[in-house]
Steps between C-alpha positions, in 0.01 A plus 500: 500500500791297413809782441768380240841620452751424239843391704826497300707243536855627348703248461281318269424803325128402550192605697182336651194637640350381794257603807688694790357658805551858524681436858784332281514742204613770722690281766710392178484856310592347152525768256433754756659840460672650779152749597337159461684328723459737745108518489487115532680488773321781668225307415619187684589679813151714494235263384206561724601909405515441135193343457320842636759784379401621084746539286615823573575448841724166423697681254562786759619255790767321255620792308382389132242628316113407420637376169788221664197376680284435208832334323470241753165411463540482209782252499356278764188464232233727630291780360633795783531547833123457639557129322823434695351581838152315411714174397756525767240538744356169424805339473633596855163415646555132386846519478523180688393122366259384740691142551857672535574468914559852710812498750273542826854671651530734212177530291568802339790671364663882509333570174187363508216769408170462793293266266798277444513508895167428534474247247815318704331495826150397381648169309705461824226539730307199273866352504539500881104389562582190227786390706352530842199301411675232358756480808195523728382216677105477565538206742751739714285796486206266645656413781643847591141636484384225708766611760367820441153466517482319835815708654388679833723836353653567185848710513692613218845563474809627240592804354531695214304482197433110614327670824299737276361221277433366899314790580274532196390112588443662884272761366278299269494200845391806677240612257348154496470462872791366609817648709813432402810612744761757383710745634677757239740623827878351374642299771153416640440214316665270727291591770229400323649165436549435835135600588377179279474149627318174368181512331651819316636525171798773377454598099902545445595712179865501348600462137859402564449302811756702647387796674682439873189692663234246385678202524576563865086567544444165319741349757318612786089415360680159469651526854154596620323234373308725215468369148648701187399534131824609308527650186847531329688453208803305710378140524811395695518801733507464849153703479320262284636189777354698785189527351227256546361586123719658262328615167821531225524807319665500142844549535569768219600799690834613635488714834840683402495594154098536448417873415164464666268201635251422266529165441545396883204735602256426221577121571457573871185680450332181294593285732325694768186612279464118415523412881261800542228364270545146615418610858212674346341168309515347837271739674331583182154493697599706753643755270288466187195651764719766625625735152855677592454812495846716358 
């Protein structure tokens, strides 16, 4: 339902009605009383808690009274206080426009309730997977799963969250018959590296294109002769120029001021689930007769 709320405008002596969310009625408290105040903005710092507490118990944890509570319901234009929590409900759960772009580094805010959280990270996840198919390149991923296809052994390397997108791709190879090398000891990943020569392909994981670690086991696959399939974000790295095929990442997310890594890792993790499936159409015979069993 459409709320309305007439809006004073003193200076012209005047006042016009018009639709307002209920988030901005008590953000901007106009008219409020002083108990009023402080229910709305116990209300803005509890949201997920409001919307299961009755009216009792919100009028005992900010001092007013059952009555103050139904005075602002009443003045943000509903019927009482099961109305409020019914209509600001279904306004926090689509509190966002679906066009309006999340901040992958910050995608939520202090205040946000858990289904304006979850709303955030589902349009970001569709966000993120938008991007990343439109910066992919089909030709690239052909060739890498050509590489990969007819390698002798497959190694993967990184680490972090890039390394546990890597590993997911490891376990469904592994599930569809074929064995993909990783080692999850730190430090030991180098050794591997050295242990790979021509005919053999390294799968190289890093986001920023930075990580010291995997750069210097890119370095020495290329040193040994062994191919590399790249996937990063930093298309002038020195990574991505060791690399014999570097898949480009969107470049959205910042390593240092990020709060977590979902758009790097859900990018990383389409990347790898499309290289995945591509394998998969390849030897769609041989797997297609064989089911995977989970």
């Amino acid at each position: 339902m459409c709320l309305f709320r007439f809006i004073p405008e003193f200076c012209a002596g005047r006042c016009y009605i018009g639709p307002m969310k209920i988030e901005t009625m008590l953000k901007e408290q106009i008219d409020f009383t002083a108990n009023e105040k402080v229910i709305s903005e116990y209300i803005l710092s509890h949201k997920d808690d409001v919307l299961h507490m009755s009216i009792q118990s919100l009028a005992k944890k900010t001092y007013t009274s059952t009555s103050a509570v139904m005075r602002m319901c009443s003045d943000l234009g509903l019927s009482g206080f099961r109305d409020f929590k019914i209509q600001y409900a279904q306004e926090l759960s689509s509190s966002l426009p679906e066009n309006q772009e999340i901040d992958p580094n910050f995608p939520f805010s202090p205040n946000d309730s858990v289904g304006e959280i979850a709303s955030s990270l589902r349009k970001l996840t569709s966000q993120t997977l938008t991007e990343a198919q439109k910066t992919l390149s089909p030709s690239d991923v052909k060739k890498a799963c050509m590489l990969l296809h007819n390698a002798k052994h497959v190694a993967l390397f990184g680490i972090g969250d890039a390394y546990l997108a890597g590993l997911t791709f490891q376990a469904r190879m592994m599930r569809s018959g074929t064995i993909y090398l990783a080692t999850p000891v730190y430090g030991e990943q180098h050794h591997l590296a050295q242990t790979m020569h021509a005919g053999d392909v390294g799968i190289v994981l890093s986001y920023s294109g930075t990580t010291k670690s995997t750069t210097d086991c890119a370095r020495e696959l290329k040193k040994n002769g062994a191919a590399t399939v790249c996937i990063t974000a930093a298309k002038d790295s020195e990574l991505a120029k060791l690399c014999t095929i570097t898949l480009l990442l969107p470049a959205r997310e910042q390593k240092f001021r990020r709060i977590a890594s979902f758009f790097s890792q859900t990018c990383m993790e389409y990347y790898l689930n499309v290289i995945y499936s591509y394998l998969y159409v390849m030897d769609y015979s041989t797997y297609h007769a064989k089911p995977i069993d989970y």
